[in-house]
VEXKOL-613991 format. One record per residue (C-alpha): chain; x, z, y; residue number from 1; residue in three letters. Coordinates in Angstrom, 2 decimals, always signed. Layout:
// residues N
GUVEX   cadena        c1        c3        c2   num   residuo
GUVEX        A         X         Z         Y   NUM       Ala
...
//
This chain:
// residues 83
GUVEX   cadena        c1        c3        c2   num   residuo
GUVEX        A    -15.51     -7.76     +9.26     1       Unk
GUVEX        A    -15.40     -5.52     +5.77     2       Unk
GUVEX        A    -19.40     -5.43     +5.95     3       Unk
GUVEX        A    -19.52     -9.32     +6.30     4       Unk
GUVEX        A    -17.08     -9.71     +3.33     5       Unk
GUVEX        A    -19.15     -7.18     +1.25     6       Unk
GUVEX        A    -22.67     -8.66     +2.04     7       Unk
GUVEX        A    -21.27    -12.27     +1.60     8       Unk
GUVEX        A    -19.20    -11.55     -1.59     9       Unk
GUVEX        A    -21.95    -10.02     -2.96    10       Unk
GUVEX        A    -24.33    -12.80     -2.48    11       Unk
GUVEX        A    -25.04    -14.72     -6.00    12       Unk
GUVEX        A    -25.18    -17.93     -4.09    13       Unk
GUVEX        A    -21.45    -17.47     -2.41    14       Unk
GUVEX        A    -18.73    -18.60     -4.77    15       Unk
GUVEX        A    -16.11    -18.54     -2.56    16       Unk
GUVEX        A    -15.29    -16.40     +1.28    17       Unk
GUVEX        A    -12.85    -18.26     +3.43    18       Unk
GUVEX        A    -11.54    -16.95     +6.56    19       Unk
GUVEX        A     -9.88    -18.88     +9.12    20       Unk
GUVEX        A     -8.11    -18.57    +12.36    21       Unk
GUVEX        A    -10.05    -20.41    +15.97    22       Unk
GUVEX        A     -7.42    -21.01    +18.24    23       Unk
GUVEX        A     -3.65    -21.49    +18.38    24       Unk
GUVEX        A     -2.83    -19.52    +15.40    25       Unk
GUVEX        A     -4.07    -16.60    +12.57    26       Unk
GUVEX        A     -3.12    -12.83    +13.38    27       Unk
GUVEX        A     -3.99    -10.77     +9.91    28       Unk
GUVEX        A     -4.61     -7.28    +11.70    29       Unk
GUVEX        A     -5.36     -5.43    +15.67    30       Unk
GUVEX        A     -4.41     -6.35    +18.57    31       Unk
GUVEX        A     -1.20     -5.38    +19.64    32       Unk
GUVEX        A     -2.21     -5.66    +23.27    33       Unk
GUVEX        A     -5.26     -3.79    +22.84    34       Unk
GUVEX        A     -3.92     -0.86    +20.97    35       Unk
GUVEX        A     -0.87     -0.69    +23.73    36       Unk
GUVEX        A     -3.51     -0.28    +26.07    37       Unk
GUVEX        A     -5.77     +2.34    +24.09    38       Unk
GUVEX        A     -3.24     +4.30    +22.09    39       Unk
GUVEX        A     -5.77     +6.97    +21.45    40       Unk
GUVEX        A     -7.99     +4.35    +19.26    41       Unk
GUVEX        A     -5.27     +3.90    +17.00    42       Unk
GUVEX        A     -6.75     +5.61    +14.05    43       Unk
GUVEX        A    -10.32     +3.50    +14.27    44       Unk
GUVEX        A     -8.19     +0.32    +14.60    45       Unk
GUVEX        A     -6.13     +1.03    +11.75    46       Unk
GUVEX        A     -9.56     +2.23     +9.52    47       Unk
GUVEX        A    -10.87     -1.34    +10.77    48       Unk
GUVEX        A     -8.04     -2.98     +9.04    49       Unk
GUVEX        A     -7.78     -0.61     +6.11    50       Unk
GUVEX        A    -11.77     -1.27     +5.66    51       Unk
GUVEX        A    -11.09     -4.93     +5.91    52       Unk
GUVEX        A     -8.52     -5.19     +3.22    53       Unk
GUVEX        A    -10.52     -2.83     +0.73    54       Unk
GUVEX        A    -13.47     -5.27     +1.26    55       Unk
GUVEX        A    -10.96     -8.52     +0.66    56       Unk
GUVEX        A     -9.40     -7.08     -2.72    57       Unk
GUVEX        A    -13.18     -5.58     -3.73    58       Unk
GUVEX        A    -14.60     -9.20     -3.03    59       Unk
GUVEX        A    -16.93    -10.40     -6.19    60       Unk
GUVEX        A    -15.75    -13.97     -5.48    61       Unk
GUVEX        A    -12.15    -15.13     -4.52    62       Unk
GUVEX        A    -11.17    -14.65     -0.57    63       Unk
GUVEX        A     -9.16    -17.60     +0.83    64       Unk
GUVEX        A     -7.47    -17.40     +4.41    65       Unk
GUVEX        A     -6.62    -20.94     +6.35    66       Unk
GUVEX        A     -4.23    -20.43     +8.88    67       Unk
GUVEX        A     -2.12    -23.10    +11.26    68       Unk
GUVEX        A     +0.29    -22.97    +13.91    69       Unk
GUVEX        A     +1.50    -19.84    +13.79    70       Unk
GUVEX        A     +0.83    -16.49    +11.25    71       Unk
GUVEX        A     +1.47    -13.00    +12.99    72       Unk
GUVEX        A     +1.46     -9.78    +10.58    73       Unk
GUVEX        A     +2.00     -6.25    +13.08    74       Unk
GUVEX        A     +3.16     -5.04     +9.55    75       Unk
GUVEX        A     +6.16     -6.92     +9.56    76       Unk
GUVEX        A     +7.32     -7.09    +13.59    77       Unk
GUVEX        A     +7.36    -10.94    +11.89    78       Unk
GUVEX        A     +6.15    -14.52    +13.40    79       Unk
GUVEX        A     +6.27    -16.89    +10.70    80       Unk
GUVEX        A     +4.87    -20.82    +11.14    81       Unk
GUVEX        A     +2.92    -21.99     +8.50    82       Unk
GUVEX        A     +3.23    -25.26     +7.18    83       Unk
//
């Protein structure tokens, strides 16, 4: 996901990168299932996401996120539902 955030924020056509959720609801981060059943990938996971956030703040153009139903962030332990 960083790569496609890099090579579409850097396009001079693209004025804008929106990311949204398929499906019930928007999870910012891993899989919690996957990385209870894979403990040893932890550390790639966790690059994945660090990767993906570096992209998002580097972004030449402005980075929008569209959730519904519900928002889970692993940071947090929180469920939040988004309005």
């Amino acid at each position: 996901m960083a790569r496609v955030i890099a090579n579409v924020g850097s396009n001079p056509e693209v004025r804008v990168v929106l990311i949204r959720a398929a499906g019930r609801g928007f999870c910012a981060g891993v899989d919690l299932k996957e990385m209870q059943q894979h403990p040893e990938r932890i550390v790639e996971l966790n690059r994945g996401n660090f990767l993906t956030f570096k992209a998002v703040r580097a972004c030449e153009v402005p980075v929008i996120t569209a959730v519904h139903g519900f928002v889970v962030a692993a940071a947090s332990g929180s469920v939040e539902r988004a309005m």
